[in-house]
C-alpha positions in Angstrom: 94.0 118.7 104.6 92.7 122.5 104.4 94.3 125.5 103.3 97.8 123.9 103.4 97.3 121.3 101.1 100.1 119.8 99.2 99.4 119.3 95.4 98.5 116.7 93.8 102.2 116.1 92.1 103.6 115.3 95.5 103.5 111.9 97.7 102.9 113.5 101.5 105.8 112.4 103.8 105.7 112.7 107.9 108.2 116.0 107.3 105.6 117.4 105.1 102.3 117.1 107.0 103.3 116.9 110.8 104.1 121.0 110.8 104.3 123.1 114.1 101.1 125.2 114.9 101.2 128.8 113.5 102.5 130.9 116.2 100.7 132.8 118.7 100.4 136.6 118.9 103.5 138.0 119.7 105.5 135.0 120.2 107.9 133.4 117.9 107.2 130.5 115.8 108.2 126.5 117.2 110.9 125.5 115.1 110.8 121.5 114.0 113.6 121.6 111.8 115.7 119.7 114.0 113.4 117.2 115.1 113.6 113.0 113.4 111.1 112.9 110.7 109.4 110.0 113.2 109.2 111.7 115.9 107.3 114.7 114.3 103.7 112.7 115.2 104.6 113.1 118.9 105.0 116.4 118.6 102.0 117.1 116.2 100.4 114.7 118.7 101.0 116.9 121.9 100.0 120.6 120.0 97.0 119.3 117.8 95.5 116.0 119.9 96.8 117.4 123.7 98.5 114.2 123.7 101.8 114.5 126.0 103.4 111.1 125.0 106.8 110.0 125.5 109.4 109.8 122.6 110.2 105.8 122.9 114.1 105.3 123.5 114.2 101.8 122.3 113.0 99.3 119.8 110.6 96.6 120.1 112.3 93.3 120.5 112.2 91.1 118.1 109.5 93.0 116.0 109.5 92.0 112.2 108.7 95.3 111.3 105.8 97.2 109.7 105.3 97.8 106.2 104.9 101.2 104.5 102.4 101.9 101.7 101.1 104.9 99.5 97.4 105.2 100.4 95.8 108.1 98.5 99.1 109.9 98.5 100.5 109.7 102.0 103.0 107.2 103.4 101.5 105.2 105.7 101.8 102.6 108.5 99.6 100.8 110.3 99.8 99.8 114.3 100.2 96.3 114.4 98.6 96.0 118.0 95.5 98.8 117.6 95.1 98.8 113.8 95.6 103.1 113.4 97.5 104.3 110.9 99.7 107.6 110.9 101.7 108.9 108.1 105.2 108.0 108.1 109.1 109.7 106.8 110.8 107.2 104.4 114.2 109.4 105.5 113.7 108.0 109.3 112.3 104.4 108.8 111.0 104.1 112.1 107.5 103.7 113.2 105.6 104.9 116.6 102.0 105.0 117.6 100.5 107.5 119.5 97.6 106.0 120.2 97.4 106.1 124.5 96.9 102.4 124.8 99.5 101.4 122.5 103.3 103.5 123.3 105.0 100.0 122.8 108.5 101.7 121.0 109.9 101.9 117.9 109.2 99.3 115.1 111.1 99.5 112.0 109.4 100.1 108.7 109.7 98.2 105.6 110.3 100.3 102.8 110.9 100.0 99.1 114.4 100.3 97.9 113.8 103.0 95.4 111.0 105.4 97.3 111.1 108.2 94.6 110.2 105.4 92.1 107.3 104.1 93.8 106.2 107.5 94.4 106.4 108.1 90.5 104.8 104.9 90.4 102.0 105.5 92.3 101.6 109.3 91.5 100.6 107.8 87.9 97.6 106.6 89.2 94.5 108.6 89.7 94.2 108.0 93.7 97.9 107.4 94.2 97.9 103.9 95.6 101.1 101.6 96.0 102.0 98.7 98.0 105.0 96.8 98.8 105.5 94.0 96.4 105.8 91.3 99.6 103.2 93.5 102.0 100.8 90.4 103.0 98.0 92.8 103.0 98.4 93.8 99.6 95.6 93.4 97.6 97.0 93.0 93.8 99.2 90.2 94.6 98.7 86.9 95.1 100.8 85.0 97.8 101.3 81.2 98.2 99.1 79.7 100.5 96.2 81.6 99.8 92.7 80.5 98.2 92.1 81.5 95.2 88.9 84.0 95.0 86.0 82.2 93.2 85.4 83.8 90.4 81.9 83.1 90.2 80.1 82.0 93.4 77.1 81.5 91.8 73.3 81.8 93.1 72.8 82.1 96.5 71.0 79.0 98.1 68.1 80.0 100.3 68.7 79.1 103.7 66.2 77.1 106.1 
């Protein structure tokens, strides 16, 4: 982020960063205010990536949902079916991707129950990092099921 970056006290949130483009010459500024904090990206999406996408009017059937993270102080989501991540509003808990081969609808997100306190929580740490306690991706816990990382693999045998 350039010239309008948030500081460093301050967990970026899809109302925050997805902001109308300044106005042109003589024309009056786009006003946002109105518009769901998840459906900012498709608006940011059309003015800054010429992306004319439609808003999706339903949910994905069936779809677990995706879970949100801090990730060097943005929310964040990931695509499920094309892996990009865009940030995310914890006050709209939906999730879209504007990616041109995805556009599958809205997926709900899986969010903390207290958001301020893992943004305090993560805003205590030097890069800002926090994960959902039962995220399968998350890196600092350790979930049934799954091997155990050797702690020493030991000398690599040569190979024939």
């Amino acid at each position: 982020m350039a010239a309008t970056a948030l500081p460093a006290t301050t967990i970026v949130r899809a109302e925050t960063y997805y902001l109308p483009p300044p106005p042109r010459r003589g024309q009056p500024a786009q006003d946002w205010s109105q518009v769901p904090g998840a459906e900012l990206i498709y608006r940011w999406a059309e003015t800054r990536l010429n992306r004319r996408l439609p808003v999706p009017t339903g949910a994905v059937p069936d779809h677990p949902g995706l879970y949100a993270r801090i990730d060097d102080g943005r929310w964040l989501a990931e695509c499920d079916a094309c892996g990009s991540a865009w940030i995310v509003s914890v006050l709209d808990p939906r999730f879209g991707c504007v990616e041109t081969t995805c556009q599958q609808g809205w997926v709900p997100l899986i969010l903390p129950e207290d958001t301020d306190a893992a943004e305090a929580e993560a805003l205590a740490l030097a890069r800002r990092f926090w994960w959902h306690p039962l995220d399968p991706r998350n890196p600092n816990v350790e979930f049934p099921g799954e091997p155990a990382p050797d702690p020493d693999p030991g000398p690599e045998e040569p190979q024939p």
